[in-house]
DOTORLO-602056 format. One record per residue (C-alpha): residue in three letters; x, y, z. Coordinates in pm, whole numbers, plus 32768, in hexadecimal, padded with zeros to 4 digits. Layout:
% DOTORLO-602056
ALAXYZ
...
//
This chain:
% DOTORLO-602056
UNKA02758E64839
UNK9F5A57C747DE
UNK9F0057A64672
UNK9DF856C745A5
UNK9E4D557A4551
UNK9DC955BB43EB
UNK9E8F56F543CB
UNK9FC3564E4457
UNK9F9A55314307
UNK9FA056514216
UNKA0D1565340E2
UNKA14B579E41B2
UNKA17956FC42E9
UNKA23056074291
UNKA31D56C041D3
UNKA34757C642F0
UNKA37F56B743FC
UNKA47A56004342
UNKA53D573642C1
UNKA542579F4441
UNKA5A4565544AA
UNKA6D5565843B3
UNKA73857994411
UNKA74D5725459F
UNKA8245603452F
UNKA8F856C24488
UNKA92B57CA45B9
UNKA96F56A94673
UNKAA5555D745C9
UNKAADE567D44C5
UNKAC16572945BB
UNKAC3A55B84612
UNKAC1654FC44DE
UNKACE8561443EA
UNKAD8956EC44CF
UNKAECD564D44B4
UNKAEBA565D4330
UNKAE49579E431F
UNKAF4E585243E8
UNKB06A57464330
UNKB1465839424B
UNKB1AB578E4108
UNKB2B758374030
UNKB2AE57343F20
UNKB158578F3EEA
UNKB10D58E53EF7
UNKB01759B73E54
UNKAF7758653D6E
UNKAE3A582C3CFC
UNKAD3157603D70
UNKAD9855EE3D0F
UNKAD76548E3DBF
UNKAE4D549F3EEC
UNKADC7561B3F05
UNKAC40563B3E6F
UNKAC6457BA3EEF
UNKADB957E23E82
UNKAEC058883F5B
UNKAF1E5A0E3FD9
UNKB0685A8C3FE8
UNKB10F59D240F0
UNKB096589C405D
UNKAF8E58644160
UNKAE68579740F6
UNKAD23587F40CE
UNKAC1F578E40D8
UNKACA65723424A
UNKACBB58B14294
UNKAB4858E94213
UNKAACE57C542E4
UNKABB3582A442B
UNKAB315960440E
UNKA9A9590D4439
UNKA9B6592A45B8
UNKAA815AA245D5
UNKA9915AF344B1
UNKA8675A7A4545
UNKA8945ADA46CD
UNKA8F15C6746B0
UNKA7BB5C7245D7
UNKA6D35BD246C9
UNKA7925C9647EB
UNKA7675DEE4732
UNKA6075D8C46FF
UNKA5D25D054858
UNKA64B5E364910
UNKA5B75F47482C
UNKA4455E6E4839
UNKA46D5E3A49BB
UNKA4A95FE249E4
UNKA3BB601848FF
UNKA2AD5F584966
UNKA2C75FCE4ACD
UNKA2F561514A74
UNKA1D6612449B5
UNKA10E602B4A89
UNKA13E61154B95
UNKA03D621D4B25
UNK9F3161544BA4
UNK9F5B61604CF3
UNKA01B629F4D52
UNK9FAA63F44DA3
UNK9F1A65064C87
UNKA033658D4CB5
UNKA113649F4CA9
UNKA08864274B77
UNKA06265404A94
UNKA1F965654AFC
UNKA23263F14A75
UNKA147643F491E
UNKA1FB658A48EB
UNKA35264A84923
UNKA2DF638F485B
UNKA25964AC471C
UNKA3BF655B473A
UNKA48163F94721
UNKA37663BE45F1
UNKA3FD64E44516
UNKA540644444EB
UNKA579631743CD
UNKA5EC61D5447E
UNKA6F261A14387
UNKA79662FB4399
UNKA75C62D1454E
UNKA84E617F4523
UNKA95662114430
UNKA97C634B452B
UNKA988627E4658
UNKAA68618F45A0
UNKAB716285457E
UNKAB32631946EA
UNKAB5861D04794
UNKAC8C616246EB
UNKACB7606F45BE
UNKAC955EF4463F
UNKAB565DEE4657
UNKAAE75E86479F
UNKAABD5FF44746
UNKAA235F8345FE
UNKA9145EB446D5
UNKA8F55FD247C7
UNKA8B560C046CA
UNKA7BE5FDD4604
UNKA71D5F904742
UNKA6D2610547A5
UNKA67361554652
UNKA55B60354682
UNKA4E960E447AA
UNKA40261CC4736
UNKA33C60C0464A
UNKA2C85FDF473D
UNKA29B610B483F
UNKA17B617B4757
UNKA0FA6018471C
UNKA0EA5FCE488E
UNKA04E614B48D2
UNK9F5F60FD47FB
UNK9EEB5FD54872
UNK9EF4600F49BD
UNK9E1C613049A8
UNK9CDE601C4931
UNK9D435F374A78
UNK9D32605A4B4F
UNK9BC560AB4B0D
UNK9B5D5F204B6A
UNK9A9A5EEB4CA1
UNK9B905DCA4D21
UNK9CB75EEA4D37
UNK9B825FF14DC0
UNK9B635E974EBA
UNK9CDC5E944F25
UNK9CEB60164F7A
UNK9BC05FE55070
UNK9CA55EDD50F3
UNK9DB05FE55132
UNK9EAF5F115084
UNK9FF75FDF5028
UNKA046603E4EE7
UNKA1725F364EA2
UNKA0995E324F06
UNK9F7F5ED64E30
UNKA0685EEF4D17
UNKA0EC5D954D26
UNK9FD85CE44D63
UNK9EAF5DB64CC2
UNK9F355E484B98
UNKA0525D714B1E
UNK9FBB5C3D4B0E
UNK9E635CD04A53
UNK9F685D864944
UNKA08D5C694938
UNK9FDF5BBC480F
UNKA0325D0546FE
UNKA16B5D2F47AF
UNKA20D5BF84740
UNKA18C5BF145F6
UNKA2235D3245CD
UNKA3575CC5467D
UNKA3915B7245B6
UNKA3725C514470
UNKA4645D5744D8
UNKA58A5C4F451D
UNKA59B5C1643C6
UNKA5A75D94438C
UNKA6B05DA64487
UNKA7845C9B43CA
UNKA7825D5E42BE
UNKA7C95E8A432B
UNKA8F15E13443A
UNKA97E5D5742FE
UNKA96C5EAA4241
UNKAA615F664354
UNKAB525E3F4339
UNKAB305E8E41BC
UNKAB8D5FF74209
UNKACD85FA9430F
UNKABE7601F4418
UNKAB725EC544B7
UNKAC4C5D884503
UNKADA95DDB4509
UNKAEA85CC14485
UNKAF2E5BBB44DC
UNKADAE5BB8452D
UNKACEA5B804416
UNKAB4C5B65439D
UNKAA8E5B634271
UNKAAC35CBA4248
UNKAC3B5CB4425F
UNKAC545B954161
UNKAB785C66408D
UNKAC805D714099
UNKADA15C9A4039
UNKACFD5BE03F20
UNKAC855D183E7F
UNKADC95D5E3DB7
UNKAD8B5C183D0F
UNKAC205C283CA4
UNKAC6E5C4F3B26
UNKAD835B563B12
UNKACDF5A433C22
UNKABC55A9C3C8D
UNKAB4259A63D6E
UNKAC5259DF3E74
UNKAB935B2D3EB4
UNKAA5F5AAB3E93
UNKAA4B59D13F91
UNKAA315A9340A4
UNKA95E5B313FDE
UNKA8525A273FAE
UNKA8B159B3412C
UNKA81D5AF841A4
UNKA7085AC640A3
UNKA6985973414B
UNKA69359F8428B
UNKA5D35B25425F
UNKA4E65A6F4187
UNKA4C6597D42A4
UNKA4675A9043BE
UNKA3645B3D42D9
UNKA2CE59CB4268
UNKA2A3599D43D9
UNKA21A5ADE4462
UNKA0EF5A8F432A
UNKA0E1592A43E0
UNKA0AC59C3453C
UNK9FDF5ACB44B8
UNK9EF359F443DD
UNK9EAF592044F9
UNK9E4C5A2545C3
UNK9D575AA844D9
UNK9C7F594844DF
UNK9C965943463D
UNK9B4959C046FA
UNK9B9B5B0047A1
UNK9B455B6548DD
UNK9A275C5B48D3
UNK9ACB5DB64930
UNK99EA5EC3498E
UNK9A52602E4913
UNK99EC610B4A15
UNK9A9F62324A98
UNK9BA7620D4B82
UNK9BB062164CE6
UNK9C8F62374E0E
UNK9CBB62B74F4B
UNK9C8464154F81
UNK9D6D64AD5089
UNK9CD565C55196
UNK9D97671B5128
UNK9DA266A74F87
UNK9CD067164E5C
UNK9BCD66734ED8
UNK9BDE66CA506A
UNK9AB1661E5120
UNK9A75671C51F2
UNK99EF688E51D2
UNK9ABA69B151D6
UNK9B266A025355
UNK99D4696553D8
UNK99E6685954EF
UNK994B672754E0
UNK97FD670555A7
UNK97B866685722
UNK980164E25710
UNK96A36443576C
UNK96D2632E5857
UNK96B461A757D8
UNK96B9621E566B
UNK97B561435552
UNK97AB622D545C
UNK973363AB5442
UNK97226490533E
UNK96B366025347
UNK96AF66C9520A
UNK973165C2512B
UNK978566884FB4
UNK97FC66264E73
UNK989666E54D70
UNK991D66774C09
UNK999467664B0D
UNK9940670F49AF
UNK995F67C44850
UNK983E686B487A
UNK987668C249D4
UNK9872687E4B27
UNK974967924BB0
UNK96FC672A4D19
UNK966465904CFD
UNK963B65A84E94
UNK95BC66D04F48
UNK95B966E950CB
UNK958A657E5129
UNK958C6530527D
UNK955063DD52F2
UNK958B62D7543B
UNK958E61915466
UNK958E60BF55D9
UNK96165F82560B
UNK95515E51558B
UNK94835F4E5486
UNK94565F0C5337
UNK93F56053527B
UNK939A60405131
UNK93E461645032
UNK92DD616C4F10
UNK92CA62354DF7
UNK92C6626E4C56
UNK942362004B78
UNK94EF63694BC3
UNK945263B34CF8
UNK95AE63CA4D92
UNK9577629E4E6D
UNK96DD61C34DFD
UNK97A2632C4E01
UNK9721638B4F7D
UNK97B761EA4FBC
UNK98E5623B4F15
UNK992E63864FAD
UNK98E762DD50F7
UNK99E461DA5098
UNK9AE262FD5036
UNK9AD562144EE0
UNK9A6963554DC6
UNK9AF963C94CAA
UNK9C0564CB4CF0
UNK9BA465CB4C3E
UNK9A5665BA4D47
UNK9A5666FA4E2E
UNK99B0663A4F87
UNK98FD67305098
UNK986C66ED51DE
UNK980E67485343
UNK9858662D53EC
UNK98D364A0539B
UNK9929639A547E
UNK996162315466
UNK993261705590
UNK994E62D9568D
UNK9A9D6328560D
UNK9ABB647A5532
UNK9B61643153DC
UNK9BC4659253C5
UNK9C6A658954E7
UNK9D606462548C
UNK9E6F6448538B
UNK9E4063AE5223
UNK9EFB629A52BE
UNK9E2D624E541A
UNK9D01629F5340
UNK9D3861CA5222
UNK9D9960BE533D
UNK9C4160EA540D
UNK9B6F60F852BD
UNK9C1D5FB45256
UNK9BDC5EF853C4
UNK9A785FB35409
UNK99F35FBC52A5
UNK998D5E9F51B0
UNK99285EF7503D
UNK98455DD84F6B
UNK983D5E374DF8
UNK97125E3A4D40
UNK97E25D634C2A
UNK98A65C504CF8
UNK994C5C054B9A
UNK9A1A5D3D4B60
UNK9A2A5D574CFB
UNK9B275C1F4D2B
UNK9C7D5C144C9A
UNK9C645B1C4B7E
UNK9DCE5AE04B7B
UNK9DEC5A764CE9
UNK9D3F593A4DA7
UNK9C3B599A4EA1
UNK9D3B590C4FBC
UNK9E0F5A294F51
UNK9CE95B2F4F5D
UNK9C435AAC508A
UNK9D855AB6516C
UNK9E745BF850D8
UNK9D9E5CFA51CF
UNK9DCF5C2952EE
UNK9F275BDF52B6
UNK9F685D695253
UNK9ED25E2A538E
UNK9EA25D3F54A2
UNK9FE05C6E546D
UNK9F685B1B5467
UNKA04659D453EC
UNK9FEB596052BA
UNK9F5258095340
UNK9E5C58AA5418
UNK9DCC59935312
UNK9DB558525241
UNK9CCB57D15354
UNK9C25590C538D
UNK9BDD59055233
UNK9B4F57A85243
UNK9A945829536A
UNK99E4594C5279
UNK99885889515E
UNK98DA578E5239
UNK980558B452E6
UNK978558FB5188
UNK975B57BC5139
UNK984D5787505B
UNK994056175080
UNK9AA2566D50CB
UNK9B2755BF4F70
UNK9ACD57234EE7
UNK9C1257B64F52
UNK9CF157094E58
UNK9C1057994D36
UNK9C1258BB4C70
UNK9AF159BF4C4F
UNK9A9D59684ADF
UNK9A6557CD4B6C
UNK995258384C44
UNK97E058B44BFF
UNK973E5A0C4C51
UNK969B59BC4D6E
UNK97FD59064E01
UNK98CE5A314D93
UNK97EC5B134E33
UNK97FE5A414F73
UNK99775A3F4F81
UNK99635BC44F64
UNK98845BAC50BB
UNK99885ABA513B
UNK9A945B8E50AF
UNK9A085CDD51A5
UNK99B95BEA52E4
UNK9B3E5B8E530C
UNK9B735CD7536F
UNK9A2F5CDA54A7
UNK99B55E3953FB
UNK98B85F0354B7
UNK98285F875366
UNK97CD5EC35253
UNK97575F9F5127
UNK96D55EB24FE8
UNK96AA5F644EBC
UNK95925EDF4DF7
UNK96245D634E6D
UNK95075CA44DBC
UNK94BF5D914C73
UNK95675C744BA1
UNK94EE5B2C4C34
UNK939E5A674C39
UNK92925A674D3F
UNK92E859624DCB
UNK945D59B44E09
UNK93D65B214E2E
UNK93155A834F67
UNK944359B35005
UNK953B5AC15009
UNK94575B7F509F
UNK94035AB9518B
UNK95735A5E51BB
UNK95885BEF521F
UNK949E5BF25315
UNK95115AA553A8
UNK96685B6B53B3
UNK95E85CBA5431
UNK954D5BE45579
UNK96745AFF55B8
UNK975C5C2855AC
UNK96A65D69560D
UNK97395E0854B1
UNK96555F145426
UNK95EF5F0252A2
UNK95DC601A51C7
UNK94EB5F7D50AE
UNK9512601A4F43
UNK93ED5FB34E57
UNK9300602E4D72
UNK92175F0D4DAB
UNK91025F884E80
UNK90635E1F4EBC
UNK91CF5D994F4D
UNK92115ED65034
UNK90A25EC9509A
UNK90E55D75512D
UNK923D5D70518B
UNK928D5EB75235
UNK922F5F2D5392
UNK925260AF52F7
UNK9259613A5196
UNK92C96279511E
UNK925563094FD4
UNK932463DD4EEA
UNK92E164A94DB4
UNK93D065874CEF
UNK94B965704DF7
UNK943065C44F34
UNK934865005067
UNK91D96529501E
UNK913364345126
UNK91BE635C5228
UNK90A2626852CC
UNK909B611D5366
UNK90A260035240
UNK8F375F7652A1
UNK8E9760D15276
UNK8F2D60DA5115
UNK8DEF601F507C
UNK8CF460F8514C
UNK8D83620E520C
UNK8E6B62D050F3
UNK8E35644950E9
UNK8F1C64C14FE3
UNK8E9F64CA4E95
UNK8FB564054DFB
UNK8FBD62E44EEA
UNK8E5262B04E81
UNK8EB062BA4D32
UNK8FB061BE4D52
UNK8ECE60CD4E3C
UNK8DBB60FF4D1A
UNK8EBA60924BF6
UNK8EF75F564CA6
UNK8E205E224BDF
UNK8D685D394C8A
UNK8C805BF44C53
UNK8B425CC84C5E
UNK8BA85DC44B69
UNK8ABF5DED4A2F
UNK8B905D594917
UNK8B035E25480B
UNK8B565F924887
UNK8C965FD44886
UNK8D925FBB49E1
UNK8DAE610E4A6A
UNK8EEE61CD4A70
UNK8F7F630E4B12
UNK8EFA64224A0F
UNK8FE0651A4990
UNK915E65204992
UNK928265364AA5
UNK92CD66E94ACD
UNK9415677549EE
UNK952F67324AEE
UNK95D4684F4A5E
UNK94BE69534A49
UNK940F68DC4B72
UNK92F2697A4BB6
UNK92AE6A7E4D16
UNK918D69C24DA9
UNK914468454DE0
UNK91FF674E4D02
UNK909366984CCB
UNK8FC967BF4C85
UNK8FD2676A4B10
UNK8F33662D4B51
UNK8E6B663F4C68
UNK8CF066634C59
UNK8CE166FB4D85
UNK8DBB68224D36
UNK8D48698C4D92
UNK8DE26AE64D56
UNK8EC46AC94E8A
UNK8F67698F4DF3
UNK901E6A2C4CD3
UNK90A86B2E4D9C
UNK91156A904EE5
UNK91B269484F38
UNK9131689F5062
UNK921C680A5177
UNK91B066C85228
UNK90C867085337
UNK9041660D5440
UNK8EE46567541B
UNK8F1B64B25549
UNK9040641B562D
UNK9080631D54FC
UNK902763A553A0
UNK90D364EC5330
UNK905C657E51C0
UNK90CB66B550F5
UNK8F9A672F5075
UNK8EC568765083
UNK8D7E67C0503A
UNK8DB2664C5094
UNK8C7365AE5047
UNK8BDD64FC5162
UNK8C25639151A3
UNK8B71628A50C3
UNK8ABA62155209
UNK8A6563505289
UNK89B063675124
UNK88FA62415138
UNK8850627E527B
UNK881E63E751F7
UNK8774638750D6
UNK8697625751B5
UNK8643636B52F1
UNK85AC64415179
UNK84E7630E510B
UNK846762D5526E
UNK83E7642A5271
UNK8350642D514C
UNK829062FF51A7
UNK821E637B52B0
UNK81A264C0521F
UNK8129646E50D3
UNK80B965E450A5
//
């Protein structure tokens, strides 16, 4: 863990790495340097006080102590950092291990982890002491399981923020497994606390495996440690004290010295820059069957349609909440052909990123997911097991972020991200996914150097081009970008789209376009579907947008885009009114509240999309007519009146 080079100059420092440096001399020579003397009986000399030939005096078999204290550094030192070694590496992985299992998987391992929690550490060692037998291995056994539970909560806990980033979100489209996501998604983001936490609790382990040996319950003789020594000077504290002390202050050191470091490591890590880390809710695969089974109750799915990559019937949503149950996405059905890019338009909570998610199998699990009919590519995911489905939607299926920063692992180099779902499902050697990978970045314009950096060394428009790379290594049919360009410039906002469309024609993928900018669908998209509160309003082709759109709401939105000839001193127009209670909705249309158009009929029925012609589809009871079909309205009136003043 690399720390700052001012940090590193600090008093502290210092003092921490040359206490730690004195202690790993020590371990290593001391058995070499004073083991003879220290295991040397002298009965000419037994039980004296400190003096020159013996600054530590001597214990009862005339042995000197100060050679015994220094021998004993290494036994001393190595069961501590074993005890802490295995109880951190269980620990860490019981606890890590939450963030990528099942529901119920994990509320077993947080029930396990609470019950382990309700017993003191110390009192867990002293029982397990006894159990295991008196002798240095049971006492670094039983401080090692007592450590268990500590860093199980430490590593639960911190797992659970990982688990709601969009770079783990990323790796489950990829289908990795759950070791794989483990080790190389969650471990690495979480590793940081972990050994801060570790380097502190060696010293507490010293202290504590020194303590047993105090108590006849650790290191058995003619094996000895600090704590052991502490033990047999103790009868002669009031009479010479410093032959019990020393061990004593020899523990002392080294404990001081673990804590002084863990507030080296952890200081440094507070003046590094962080990675941002977004806090969203977390997602994972949803399996057919579970809480949160895709399809409805006993129906079938729908007739496949011919030449179709994805198609969804029916598509709903359901989240429970406090305050009760609401449904973000109601009845969506949409279909995409090969080559198409649709675009998918609407307000912030429109339910346009939860209908790409639950297409994705990528929503919270606590979301209830209904619908009719959804295939990927003319396979049936209901039909298939979570693991052939999990498999197609990582080959078939390519996810783009709208935040590219939280999307890509920040611990791993984009080599590592580019080639681990090639490697994982279609088996291929580690040199040729390199290439591939070369092969990617340069088809979005990116130089191969790139693959030896990390995410945070790149810009947004680069990181969000590696996350296009990223789904192309995979050849998916279905590329579904989730507001791609929301947090990048026009003029990267222009080359990645571009870059998509370039894609979309040199490899027949379809695009599924998330956005709320009007302006970019308009000119981007072949098709555009428009949502509000949930549910498809008005699907038309993207150049009748501007001049064709029926729906009272896609007007709106058109009309609340700015433009160069808009009067600067009126205010831009917006989308009156507010977005309906999603957990009182109302009976009739969503956008009766707002709309201006609204008649009795609205409040009490909602309207299901209805064809205005082979291409354009609308849910309205009173659509208004066209804004072209007005304009020559209102001319053929002028004309007439012209022509019959009267």
């Amino acid at each position: 863990m690399p720390l700052p080079t001012r940090y590193l100059r600090s008093p502290m420092a210092w003092a921490a790495t040359a206490m730690l440096a004195s202690l790993i001399v020590l371990a290593l020579a001391g058995p070499l340097v004073w083991g003879a003397a220290a295991d040397l009986p002298d009965p000419s000399a037994v039980l004296q006080g400190p003096s020159t030939a013996h600054p530590f005096g001597t214990d009862n078999l005339g042995r000197d102590l100060l050679a015994r204290v220094l021998t004993a550094t290494r036994p001393s030192l190595l069961l501590a950092l074993a005890a802490t070694a295995i109880g951190a590496s269980t620990g860490i992985l019981l606890g890590a291990s939450t963030a990528v299992v099942g529901p119920r998987a994990r509320r077993l391992l947080a029930a396990l982890i609470n019950l382990l929690l309700a017993f003191p550490a110390l009192l867990v060692a002293l029982f397990l002491a006894v159990v295991f037998g008196a002798g240095a291995a049971g006492a670094m056994l039983a401080l090692a399981v007592a450590g268990v539970p500590g860093f199980a909560r430490l590593a639960q806990t911190l797992a659970a923020a990982v688990a709601g980033t969009d770079h783990l979100a990323s790796a489950r489209v990829l289908g990795l497994r759950r070791h794989r996501l483990l080790w190389r998604h969650v471990l690495p983001n979480i590793a940081e606390p972990l050994l801060l936490s570790a380097t502190t609790a060696a010293g507490t382990s010293l202290v504590a495996l020194s303590g047993l040996s105090f108590l006849g319950l650790g290191v058995q003789p003619p094996g000895y440690d600090w704590g052991q020594l502490l033990n047999q000077g103790l009868d002669r504290i009031y009479a010479q004290p410093l032959p019990a002390l020393a061990p004593g202050l020899a523990i002392l050191y080294a404990a001081v010295t673990f804590q002084l470091l863990g507030e080296v490591l952890a200081g440094g890590a507070a003046r590094r820059n962080p990675a941002d880390r977004a806090d969203r809710t977390p997602r994972r695969r949803i399996a057919p069957g579970g809480p949160s089974a895709p399809s409805g109750p006993g129906g079938p799915s729908g007739p496949a349609e011919d030449g179709l990559v994805l198609q969804v019937e029916e598509l709903s949503v359901e989240l429970p909440t406090p305050d009760g149950v609401i449904r973000p996405v109601r009845g969506v059905s949409l279909s995409l052909r090969p080559g198409e890019i649709v675009g998918l338009v609407g307000e912030s909570g429109s339910g346009k990123s939860l209908t790409a998610l639950a297409i994705a199998a990528l929503l919270p699990e606590r979301a209830r997911v209904s619908h009719r009919t959804l295939r990927l590519l003319g396979a049936d995911l209901d039909a298939m097991t979570p693991k052939q489905r999990d498999q197609h939607l990582a080959t078939g299926l390519a996810m783009v972020f709208q935040n590219p920063a939280t999307a890509l692992n920040p611990s791993l180099r984009i080599a590592t991200q580019l080639t681990e779902a090639p490697r994982t499902h279609l088996g291929t050697s580690r040199t040729q996914a390199l290439r591939d990978a070369a092969d990617a970045l340069q088809r979005v314009a990116l130089p191969p150097a790139l693959l030896r950096s990390r995410p945070h060394q790149l810009s947004g428009g680069q990181r969000q081009r590696v996350m296009i790379a990223a789904g192309l290594m995979m050849r998916p049919g279905l590329i579904i970008a989730d507001e791609p360009t929301t947090a990048l410039d026009t003029t990267v906002q222009r080359q990645i789209t571009e870059l998509l469309s370039d894609l979309r024609r040199d490899t027949s993928a379809a695009v599924l376009f998330i956005s709320h900018d009007i302006a970019l669908v308009s000119g981007f998209c072949e098709r555009v579907l428009v949502m509000y509160a949930g549910s498809v309003v008005e699907t038309l082709p993207a150049d009748r947008l501007a001049t064709a759109a029926r729906h009272p709401y896609t007007r709106a939105l058109v009309a609340s885009v700015p433009d160069l000839t808009a009067d600067r001193d009126r205010p831009l127009p917006t989308v009156a009114g507010a977005p309906p209670d999603p957990i009182a909705p109302a009976p009739g249309c969503p956008f009766e509240p707002r709309c201006p158009y609204r008649q009795d009929r609205c409040a009490r029925e909602a309207p299901q999309l209805d064809d205005v012609d082979a291409l354009q589809r609308v849910a309205c009871w009173y659509p208004p007519p066209a804004p072209a079909e007005t304009d020559r309205a209102t001319e053929h009136t002028e004309h007439q009146v012209e022509a019959d003043p009267s």
